[in-house]
N, C-alpha and C positions, 0 to 999 in steps of 0.2 A: 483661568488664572485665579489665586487664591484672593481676596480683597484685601488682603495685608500681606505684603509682601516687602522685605528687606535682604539687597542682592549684592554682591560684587559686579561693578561695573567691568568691560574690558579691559581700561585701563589697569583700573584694580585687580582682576583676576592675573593679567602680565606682568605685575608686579609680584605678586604672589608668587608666580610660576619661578621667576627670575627671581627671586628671594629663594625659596626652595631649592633652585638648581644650584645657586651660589651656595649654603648651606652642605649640599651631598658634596659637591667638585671639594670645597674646604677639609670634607670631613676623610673621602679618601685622599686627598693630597700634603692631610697632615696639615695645613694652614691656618692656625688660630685666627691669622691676621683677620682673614678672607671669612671667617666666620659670621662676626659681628657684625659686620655690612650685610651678608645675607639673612642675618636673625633680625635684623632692623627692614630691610625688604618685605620682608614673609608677613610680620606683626603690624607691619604699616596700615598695610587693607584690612589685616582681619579687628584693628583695632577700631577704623574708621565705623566699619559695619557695627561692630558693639554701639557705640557711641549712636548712631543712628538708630539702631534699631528700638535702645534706648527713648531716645528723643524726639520721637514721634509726635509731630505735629494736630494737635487738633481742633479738626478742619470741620466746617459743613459747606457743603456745597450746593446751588440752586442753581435750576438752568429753566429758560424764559424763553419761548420761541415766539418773537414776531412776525406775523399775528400767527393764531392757533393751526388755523387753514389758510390752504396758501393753492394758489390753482401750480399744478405742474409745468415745471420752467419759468417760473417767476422768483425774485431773491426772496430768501427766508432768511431774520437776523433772529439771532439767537445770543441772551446775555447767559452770561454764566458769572454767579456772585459768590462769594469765597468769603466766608464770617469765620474768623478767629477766637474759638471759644478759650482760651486757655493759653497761657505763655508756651512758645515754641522756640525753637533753634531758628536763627535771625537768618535763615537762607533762601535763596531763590524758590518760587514754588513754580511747577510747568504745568498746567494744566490742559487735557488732552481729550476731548470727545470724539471719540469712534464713533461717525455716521453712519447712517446703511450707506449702501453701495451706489445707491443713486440718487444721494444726498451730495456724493463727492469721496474729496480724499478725508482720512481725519485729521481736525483741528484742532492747532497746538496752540497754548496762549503762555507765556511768559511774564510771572505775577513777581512783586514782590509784597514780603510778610504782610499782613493790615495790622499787626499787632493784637496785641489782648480785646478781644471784644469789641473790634471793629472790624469790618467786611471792605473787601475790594473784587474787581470786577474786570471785565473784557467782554465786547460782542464780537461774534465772528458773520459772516454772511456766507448760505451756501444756496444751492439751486434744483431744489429736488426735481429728477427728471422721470420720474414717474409716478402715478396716480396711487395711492392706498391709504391705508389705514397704519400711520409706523410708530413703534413705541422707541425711544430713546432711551436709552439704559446703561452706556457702557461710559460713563464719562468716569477718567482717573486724574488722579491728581500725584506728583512725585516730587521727590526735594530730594537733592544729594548735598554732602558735606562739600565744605571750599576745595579739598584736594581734586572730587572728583571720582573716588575711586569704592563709593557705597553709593547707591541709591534705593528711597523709600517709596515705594509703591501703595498707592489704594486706591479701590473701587468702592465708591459708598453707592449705595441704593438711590439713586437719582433718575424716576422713573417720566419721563417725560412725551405723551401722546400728539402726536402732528397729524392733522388728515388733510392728505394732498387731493384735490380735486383734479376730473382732468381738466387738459388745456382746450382753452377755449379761442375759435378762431372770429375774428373779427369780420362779419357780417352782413354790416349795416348799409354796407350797398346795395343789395338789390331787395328796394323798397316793396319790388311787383309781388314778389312772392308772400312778405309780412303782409301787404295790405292786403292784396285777393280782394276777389269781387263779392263784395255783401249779399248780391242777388242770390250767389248760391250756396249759401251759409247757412247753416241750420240751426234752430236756437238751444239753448242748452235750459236745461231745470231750474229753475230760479226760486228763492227763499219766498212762501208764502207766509205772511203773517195774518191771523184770522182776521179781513177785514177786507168789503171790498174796494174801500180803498187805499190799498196796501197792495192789491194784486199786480199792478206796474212799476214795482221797483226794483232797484237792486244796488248794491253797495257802491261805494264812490268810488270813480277811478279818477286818476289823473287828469288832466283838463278838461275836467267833466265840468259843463256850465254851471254854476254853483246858484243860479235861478232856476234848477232842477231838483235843488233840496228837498226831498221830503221831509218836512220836520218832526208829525208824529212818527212815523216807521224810524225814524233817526232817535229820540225820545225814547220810544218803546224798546227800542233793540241796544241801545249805549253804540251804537256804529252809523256813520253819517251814509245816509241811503238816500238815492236820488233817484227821481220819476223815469222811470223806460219808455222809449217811445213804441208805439204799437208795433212800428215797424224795425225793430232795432235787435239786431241780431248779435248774437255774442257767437265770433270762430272760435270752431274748435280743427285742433290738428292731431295727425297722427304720425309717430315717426316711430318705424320698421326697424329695429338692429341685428343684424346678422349676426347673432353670436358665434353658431355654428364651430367646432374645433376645424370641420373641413374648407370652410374659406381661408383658413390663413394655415391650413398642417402641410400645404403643398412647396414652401418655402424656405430657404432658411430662415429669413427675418420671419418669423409667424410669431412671436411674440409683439413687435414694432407693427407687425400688420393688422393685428387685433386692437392694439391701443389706437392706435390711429381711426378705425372704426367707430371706438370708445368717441376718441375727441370728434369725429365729425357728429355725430349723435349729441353728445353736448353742446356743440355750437350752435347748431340748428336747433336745439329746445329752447336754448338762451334768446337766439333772437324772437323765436316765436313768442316766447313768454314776455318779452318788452315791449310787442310790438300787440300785446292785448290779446292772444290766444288761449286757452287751453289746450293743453298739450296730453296728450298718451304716449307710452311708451310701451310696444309691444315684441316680445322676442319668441322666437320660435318654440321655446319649448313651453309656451304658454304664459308665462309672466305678464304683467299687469301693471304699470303705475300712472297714475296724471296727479299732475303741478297745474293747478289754475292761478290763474294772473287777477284774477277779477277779487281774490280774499286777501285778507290782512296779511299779512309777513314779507317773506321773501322767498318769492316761487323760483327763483333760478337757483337759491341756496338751494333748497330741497332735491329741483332737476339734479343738482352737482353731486348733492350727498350720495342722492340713490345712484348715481353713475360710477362714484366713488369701488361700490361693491362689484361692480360687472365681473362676471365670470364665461368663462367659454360653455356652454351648456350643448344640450343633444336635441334634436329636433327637425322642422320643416318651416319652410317661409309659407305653408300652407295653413301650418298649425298659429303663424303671428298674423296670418289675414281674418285669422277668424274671429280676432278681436275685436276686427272694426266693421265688418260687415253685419252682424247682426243691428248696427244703430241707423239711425237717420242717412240720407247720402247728401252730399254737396260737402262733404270733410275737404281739407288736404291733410294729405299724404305723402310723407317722405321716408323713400325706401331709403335704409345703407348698406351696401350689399359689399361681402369680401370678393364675391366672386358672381357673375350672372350668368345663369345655367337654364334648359329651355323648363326646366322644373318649376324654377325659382318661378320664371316668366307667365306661367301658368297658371301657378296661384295667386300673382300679383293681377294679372289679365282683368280676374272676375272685379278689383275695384275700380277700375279705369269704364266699367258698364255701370256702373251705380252714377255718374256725375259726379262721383271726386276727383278733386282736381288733384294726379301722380306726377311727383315729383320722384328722381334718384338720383341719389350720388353710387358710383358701383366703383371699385376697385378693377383694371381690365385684365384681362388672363400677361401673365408675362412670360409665357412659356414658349418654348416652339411649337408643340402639340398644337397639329395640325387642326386635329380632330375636337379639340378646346376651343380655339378661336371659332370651327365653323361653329360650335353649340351655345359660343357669347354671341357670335351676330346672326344666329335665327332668333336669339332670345329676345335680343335688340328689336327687331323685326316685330314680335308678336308682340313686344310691349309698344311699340310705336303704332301699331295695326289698334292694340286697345288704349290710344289715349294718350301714354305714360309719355313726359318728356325727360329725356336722360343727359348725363353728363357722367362722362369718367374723370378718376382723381388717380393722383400720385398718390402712393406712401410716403408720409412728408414733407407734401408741399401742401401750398397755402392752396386750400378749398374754395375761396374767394371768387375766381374767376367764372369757374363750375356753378356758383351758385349764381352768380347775376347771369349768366345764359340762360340756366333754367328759368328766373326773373322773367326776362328777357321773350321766351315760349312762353312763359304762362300769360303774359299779358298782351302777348301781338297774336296767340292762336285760341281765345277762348272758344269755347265750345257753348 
């Protein structure tokens, strides 16, 4: 659509037509009468449009989305503000933002003039239901004359970026799994600063006893650093994502089945990272990233952002174990799997012999394939034989209960 656009309405175009018709009926029936009423029809709309087209309002328009990032399925308000640079025709203005698709429907606002050099406004609230990167750009604004029968069209350049993170499920029940057992935790690299005594510290976390202050490493560095204890171990975790196109191409939901993946994978870093871990994230086709909890900022912003990007990639749950075996053992480990196959089972086997404690959430076959279900429950079998404690999930429903069972095994069968 052109960004200035001036149209006959229906109304207007029926008038026309019925002007026109009256007009020919008059002209073969010999009817001066009947004339005039149809030249007065015809010239109605085409006169309105002039006048409008003429009197084009000028507008700028700003649009504000509260706040910038917003997690998938939460409200998102959005202002939209309308500054009047210049005197205009004193009529209604509709203002209309065309959302993507999974923002909702589009949103109509009903303005009147602000006048010369003053701005007026509207918020709307909408519910973006899935995770990206989305630019807002299609917002118009239109004004038709009192009769109705012309309307003025534009699209100004109102470029507006949202990034939806995914949804993240609420967690915080099952303690056993965020806390895990210290004994078999392995410590991570820590900031040495040239001094030996300096070599037992490390930055302040939250209800860190504050009679653990270091104060020269805190001085020397501009960041409040507190004494480590000899024995004091920093978790680290590790969580598995199934990207694979083949866990979710067997369905028709295989887009819903892959988000869904997305959000279990985000929820589980979020709590890990609250609850004091280091986190990795590893996917089959080799990718790479960790959010630690222990540094300045906001380690679950970060989890959310990178998660933001997930794509479906190509690969093996063989080629994401290799991520984690190469480091120290006593990790946890949380597989997300779209689908558990005796492959899958295989490659995940080898970390359940190192002493990491295997955790999975798995999607279950939902096929009749006979020959599927038996190769989900040998897999079952061989990850149970090495270690692994599982739980299946729905698509779409709450993760919740799956995760405090597995809670649940890790803390009544340690090893």
């Amino acid at each position: 659509m052109p960004r200035n656009l001036t149209s006959l309405t229906a109304q207007g175009v029926a008038l026309l037509v019925l002007g026109v018709g009256t007009c020919v009926a008059a002209w073969f029936l010999r009817e001066p009468v009947v004339l005039w009423p149809g030249l007065f029809l015809a010239l109605l709309p085409l006169a309105s449009w002039l006048v409008l087209s003429r009197a084009r309002p000028r507008l700028r328009l700003a649009r504000t989305p509260r706040p910038a990032e917003v997690e998938a399925g939460t409200p998102l308000d959005v202002d939209v503000v309308v500054t009047q640079s210049g005197a205009a025709a004193p009529w209604p203005l509709t203002v209309t933002d065309f959302v993507p698709t999974s923002f909702g429907r589009p949103q109509s606002m009903r303005l009147s003039p602000p006048g010369a050099g003053r701005a007026t406004g509207a918020t709307y609230q909408c519910r973006p239901q899935r995770r990206g990167r989305f630019v807002l750009d299609a917002l118009e604004f239109s004004t038709s004359e009192p009769l109705g029968l012309a309307r003025h069209r534009t699209r100004p350049a109102v470029r507006t970026e949202v990034l939806v993170t995914p949804r993240v499920f609420a967690l915080e029940t099952a303690e056993g799994v965020a806390s895990g057992d210290v004994a078999e935790e392995t410590s991570l690299p820590h900031l040495a600063f040239g001094g030996p005594d300096d070599v037992l510290v490390r930055e302040y976390r939250p209800r860190d006893d504050v009679r653990r202050i270091h104060w020269p490493s805190t001085a020397r560095t501009g960041t409040l650093m507190v004494r480590r204890e000899e024995q004091e171990w920093d978790p680290i975790a590790w969580v598995l994502l199934d990207t694979r196109p083949v866990a979710a191409a067997s369905e028709a939901a295989a887009d819903d089945r892959f988000e869904y993946l997305v959000s279990l994978a985000a929820s589980v870093g979020v709590t890990l990272l609250d609850h004091g871990f280091e986190v990795g994230l590893s996917t089959p086709d080799g990718a790479t990233f960790a959010s630690e909890s222990r540094v300045h900022g906001t380690p679950s912003r970060d989890w959310l952002r990178h998660l933001v990007d997930a794509r479906p990639t190509v690969g093996t749950m063989a080629t994401a174990v290799s991520a984690v075996t190469p480091g120290p053992t006593g990790h946890l480990i949380v597989a997300v799997l779209g689908r558990l196959t005796q492959g899958d089972a295989m490659a995940l086997s080898t970390l359940g012999s190192l002493r990491h404690r295997c955790l999975c959430l798995y999607v279950p076959v939902s096929t009749p394939d006979a020959a599927a279900r038996a190769d989900e429950a040998q897999a079952i079998d061989l990850l149970t034989d090495a270690h692994w404690h599982l739980a299946p999930v729905t698509v779409g429903s709450d993760p919740a209960p799956a995760w405090e069972s597995l809670s649940g095994a890790l803390t009544g069968g340690r090893r």
